[in-house]
C-alpha positions as CSV (number, residue, x, y, z in Angstrom):
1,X,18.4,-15.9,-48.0
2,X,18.1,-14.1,-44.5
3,X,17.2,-10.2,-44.9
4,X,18.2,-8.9,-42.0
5,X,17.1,-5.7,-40.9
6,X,19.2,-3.1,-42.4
7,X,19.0,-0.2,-39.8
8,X,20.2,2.6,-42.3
9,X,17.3,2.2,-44.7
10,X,14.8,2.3,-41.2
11,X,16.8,5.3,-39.5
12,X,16.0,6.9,-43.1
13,X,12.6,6.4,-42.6
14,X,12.0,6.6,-38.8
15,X,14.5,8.6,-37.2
16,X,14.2,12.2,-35.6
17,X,15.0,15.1,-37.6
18,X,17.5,15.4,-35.2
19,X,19.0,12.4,-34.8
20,X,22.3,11.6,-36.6
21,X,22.7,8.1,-37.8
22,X,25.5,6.0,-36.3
23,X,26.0,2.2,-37.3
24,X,26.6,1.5,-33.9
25,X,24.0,2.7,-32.1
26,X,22.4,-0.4,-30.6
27,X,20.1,1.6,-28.4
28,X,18.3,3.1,-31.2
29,X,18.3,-0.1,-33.3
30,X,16.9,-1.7,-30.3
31,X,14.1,0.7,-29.8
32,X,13.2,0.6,-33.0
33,X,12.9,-3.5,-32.9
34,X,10.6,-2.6,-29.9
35,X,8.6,0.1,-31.2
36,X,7.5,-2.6,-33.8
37,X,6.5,-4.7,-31.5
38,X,4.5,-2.6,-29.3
39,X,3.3,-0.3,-31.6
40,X,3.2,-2.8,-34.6
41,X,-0.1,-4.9,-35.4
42,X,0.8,-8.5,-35.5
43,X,-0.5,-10.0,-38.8
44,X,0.6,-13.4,-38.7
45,X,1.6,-15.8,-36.3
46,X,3.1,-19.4,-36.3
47,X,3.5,-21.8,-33.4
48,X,5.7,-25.1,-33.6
49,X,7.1,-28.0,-31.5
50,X,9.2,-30.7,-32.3
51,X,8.3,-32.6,-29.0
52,X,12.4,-33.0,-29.1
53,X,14.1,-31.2,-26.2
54,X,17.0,-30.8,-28.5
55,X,15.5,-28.7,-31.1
56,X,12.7,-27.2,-28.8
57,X,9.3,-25.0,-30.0
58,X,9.2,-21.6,-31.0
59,X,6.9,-18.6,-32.3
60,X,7.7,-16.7,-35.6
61,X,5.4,-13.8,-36.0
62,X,5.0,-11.0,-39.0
63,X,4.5,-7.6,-37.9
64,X,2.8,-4.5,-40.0
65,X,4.2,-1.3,-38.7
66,X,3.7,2.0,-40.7
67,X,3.0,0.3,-43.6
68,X,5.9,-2.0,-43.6
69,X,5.9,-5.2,-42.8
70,X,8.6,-7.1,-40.3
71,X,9.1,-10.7,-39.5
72,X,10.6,-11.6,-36.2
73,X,11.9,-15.7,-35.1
74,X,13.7,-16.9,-32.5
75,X,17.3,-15.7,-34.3
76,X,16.3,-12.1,-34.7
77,X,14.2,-9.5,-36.7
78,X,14.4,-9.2,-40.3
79,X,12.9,-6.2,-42.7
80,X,11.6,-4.0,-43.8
81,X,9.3,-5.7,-46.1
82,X,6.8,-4.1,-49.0
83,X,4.5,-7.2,-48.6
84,X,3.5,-9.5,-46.0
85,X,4.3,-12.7,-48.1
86,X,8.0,-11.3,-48.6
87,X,7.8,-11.2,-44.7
88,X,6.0,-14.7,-44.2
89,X,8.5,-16.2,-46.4
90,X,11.7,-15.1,-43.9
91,X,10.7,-16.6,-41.3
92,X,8.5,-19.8,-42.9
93,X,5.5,-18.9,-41.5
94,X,3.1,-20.3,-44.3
95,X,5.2,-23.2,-44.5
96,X,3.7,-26.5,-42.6
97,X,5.8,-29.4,-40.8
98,X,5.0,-32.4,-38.3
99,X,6.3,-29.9,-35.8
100,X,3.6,-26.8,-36.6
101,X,1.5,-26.6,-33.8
102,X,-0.6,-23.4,-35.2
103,X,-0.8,-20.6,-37.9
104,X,-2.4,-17.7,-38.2
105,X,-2.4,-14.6,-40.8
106,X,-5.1,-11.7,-40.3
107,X,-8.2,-11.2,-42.6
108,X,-8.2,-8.0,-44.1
């Protein structure tokens, strides 16, 4: 079940005091996506490769960014998140194939 991010509950938290919310205001939700990835620590990290040209490789990685956690793959951003598992578990970063190539979670 895909959680994508819902960008009312993160203008809520986030926004301006003067910013107005507007559902389709791409612009802010695009900042936002790339605030948490500047600003955000990554706290996980998974590599894979199918060695198919047809399905590819990718990178899923699990962000904590003011205390919430976001998980990001190649199909979008999802979040927020209270925990990192909830996160890790959106975008199957704990979970190993014959295609991972590499995890790695944070200590601490």
């Amino acid at each position: 079940m895909s959680r994508e991010i819902d960008s009312r509950d993160l203008f809520e938290r986030f926004a301006k005091p003067e910013e107005t919310y507007d559902e389709d205001d791409e612009d802010w939700m695009e900042g936002m996506q790339e605030a948490i990835r500047s600003e955000g620590d990554r706290v996980g990290r998974k590599e894979w490769d199918s060695g198919s040209p047809a399905a590819g490789a990718g990178v899923s990685y699990v962000y904590l960014f003011r205390d919430l956690f976001f998980s990001e793959d190649d199909l979008g951003m999802y979040g927020p998140f209270d925990n990192f598992i909830e996160a890790a578990q959106e975008v199957g970063l704990l979970g190993v194939s014959e295609a991972t190539t590499s995890i790695w979670v944070a200590s601490g």
